[in-house]
N, C-alpha and C positions, 0 to 999 in steps of 0.2 A: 569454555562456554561460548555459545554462539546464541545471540539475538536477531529477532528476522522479525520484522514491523511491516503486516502488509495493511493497505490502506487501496479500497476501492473507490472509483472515482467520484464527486459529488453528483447529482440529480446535472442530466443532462436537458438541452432544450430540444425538440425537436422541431420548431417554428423555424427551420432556418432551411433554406434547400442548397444543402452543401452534402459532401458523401462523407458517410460515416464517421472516417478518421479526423473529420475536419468540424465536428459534430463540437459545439460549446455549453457552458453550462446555463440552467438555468437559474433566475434569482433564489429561489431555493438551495442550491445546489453550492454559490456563494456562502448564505446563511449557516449551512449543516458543513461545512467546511472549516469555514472560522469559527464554529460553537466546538465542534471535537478537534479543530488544533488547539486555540485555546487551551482547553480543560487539560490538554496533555503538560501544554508549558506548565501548567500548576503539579502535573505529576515528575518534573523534570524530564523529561524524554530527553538523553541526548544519542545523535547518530553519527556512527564514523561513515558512512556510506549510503546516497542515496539514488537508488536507478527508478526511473520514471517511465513507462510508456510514451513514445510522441503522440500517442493523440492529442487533439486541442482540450478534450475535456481530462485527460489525466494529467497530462503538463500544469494546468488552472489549476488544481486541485493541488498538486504538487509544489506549486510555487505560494498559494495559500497556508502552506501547511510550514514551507521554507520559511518564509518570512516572521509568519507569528512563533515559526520554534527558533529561528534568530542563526538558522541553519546557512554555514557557509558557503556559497552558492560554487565553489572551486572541487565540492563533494559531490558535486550533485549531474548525475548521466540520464539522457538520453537514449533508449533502449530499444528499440522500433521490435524487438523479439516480444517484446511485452505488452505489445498490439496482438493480445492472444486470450483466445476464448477458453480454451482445453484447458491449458491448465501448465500441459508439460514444458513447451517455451517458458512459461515465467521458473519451474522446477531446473530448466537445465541452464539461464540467468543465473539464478541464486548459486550453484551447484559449483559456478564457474567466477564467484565471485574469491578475491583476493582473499587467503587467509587471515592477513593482518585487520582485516573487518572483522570489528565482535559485533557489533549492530547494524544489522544491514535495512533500510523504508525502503519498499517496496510499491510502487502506484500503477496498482493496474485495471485491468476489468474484471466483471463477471461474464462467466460462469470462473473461471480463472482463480479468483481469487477465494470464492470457497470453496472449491476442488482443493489448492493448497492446503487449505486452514483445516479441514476433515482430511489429507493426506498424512499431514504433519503434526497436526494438533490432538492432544487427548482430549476434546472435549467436541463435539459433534456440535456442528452451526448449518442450520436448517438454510440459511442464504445470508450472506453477507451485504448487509444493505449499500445504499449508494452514501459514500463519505465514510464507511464501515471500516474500524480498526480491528487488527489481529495481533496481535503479541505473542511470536512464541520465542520459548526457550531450548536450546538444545545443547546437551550433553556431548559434542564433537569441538575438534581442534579444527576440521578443515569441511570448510560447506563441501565438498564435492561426499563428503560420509552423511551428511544428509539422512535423518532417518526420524524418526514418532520423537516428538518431545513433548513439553509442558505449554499448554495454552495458559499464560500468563495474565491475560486480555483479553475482552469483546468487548467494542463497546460503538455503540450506535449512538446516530443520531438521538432518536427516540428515548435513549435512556438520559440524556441531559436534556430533557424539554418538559 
């Protein structure tokens, strides 16, 4: 059994005139960050593997997320593939991640990350909001078999406020 935790980035700012990748979050984005890491620690989340997008606002988000889950920071990669809108970059990431990974967090963008979660997932998510968890479950030994599992998880901001 394979565990895949995708997690979109928090509410970014755009008051800043930097290019995209370089793009940080807003106070908001802080707040819905640490409200659904949080709430995961009380569900225990634990993760053997965690790949990050480098952007500036998925990195924030990802080290948010490290920190309140008490996530070893020696797990935790940098992914410049997963500076990816489509979808499929973050699918051929996961595909190619170590088998010895049961639980793989995943931080990346939209459209990306609900392209995954309706790829992967049996339960249809209209968009995945910003700070947006996915939980799924899959029935394979080796991420590259990769195929329809069980959505275990949604959970937005909006539903802990």
């Amino acid at each position: 059994m394979k565990k895949l935790i995708l997690v979109r980035h928090a509410k970014s700012s755009w008051e800043h005139n930097v290019i995209d990748h370089e793009r940080p979050l807003k106070e908001r984005g802080y707040e819905d960050a640490n409200l659904v890491s949080n709430y995961l620690v009380e569900k225990n989340i634990k993760v053997d593997q965690v790949f990050s997008s480098d952007a500036t606002r998925a990195k924030t988000t990802a080290n948010i997320f490290i920190d309140n889950l008490k996530i070893d920071k020696s797990i935790v990669h940098l992914v410049h593939e997963l500076y990816d809108f489509s979808g499929q970059n973050v699918i051929d990431v996961i595909k190619s991640a170590d088998n010895t990974i049961n639980t793989l967090m995943v931080f990346g963008h939209n459209h990306a990350i609900t392209a995954v979660a309706n790829t992967f997932g049996n339960e249809y998510v209209a968009n995945v909001p910003t700070s947006g968890v996915v939980i799924l479950e899959f029935d394979i030994d080796n991420w590259a078999d990769l195929k329809t599992g069980k959505t275990l998880m949604l959970l937005f901001p909006r539903d802990l406020k």
